[in-house]
N, C-alpha and C positions, 0 to 999 in steps of 0.2 A: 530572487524568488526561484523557488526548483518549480520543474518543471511536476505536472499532476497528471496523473495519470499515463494510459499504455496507448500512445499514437501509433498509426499507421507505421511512421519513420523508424518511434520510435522502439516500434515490434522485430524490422528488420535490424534494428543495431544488435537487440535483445539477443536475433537467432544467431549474429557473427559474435557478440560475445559467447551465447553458447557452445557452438564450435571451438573456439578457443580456452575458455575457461569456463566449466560448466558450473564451477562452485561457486563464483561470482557470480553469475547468470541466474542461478536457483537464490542465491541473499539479495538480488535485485527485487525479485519478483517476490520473494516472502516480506521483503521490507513493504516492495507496494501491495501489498493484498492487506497488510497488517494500518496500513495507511486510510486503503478503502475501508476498512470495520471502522475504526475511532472516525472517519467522516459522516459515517452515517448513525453512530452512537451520536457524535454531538448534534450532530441535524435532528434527531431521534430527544434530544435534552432539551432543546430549542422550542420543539413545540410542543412538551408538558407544558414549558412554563406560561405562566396563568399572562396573557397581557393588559398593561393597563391604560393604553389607548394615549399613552401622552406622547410618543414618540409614533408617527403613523408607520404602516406596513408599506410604504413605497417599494417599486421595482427597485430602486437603486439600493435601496436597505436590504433585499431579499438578496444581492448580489454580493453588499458586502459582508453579510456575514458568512455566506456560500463559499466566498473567495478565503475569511478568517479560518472558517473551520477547515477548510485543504490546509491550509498552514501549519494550523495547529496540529492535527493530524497526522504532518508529515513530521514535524519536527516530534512529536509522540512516540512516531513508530522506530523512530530506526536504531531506539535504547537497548540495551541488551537486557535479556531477561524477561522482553515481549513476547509477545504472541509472535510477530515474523523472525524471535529467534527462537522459541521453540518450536519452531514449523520448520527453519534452516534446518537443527538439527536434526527433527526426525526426516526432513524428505533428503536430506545428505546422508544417511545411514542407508535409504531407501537407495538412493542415485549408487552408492559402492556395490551397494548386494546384487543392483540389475546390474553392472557392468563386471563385477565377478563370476556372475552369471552366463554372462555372454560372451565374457574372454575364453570361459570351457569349454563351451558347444565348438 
């Protein structure tokens, strides 16, 4: 199972991959922001649907489908031609132009 979401830890790994390779660093972080939308679309789909009472609303149902939809979500996001890869490339066009920027100055 991968791990979900941006821990404490693993924010500091985040900023030592940025220092080293920032283009990795930025398709981390559009993959998981692109993970959190389709998590909250499907939580979001979940409760349109009409319930019919035969299967109860238990804590532990409320968990597992919490846990299903990170999964699904994550295994969603990280295709190409998503949303966190049209965000890689435009904030990578973004990341060149500020450091061309500031290799001038």
């Amino acid at each position: 199972m991968k791990g979900y979401g941006i821990y404490y830890h693993k924010l500091n790994e985040l900023n030592q991959l940025k220092r080293e390779n920032p283009g990795l660093a930025l398709k981390k972080v559009t993959s998981e922001f692109e993970a959190l939308i389709w998590h909250e679309i499907l939580k979001g789909f979940n409760r349109s649907l009409i319930k019919s009472g035969f299967f109860p609303e238990t804590l532990e149902r409320k968990f597992f489908e919490d846990f299903l939809f990170q999964e699904i979500a994550r295994e969603v996001s990280g295709r190409s031609g998503g949303l966190g890869d049209y965000l890689y490339k435009y904030l990578s066009k973004t990341l060149k132009e500020n450091k061309q920027n500031t290799d001038i100055k």
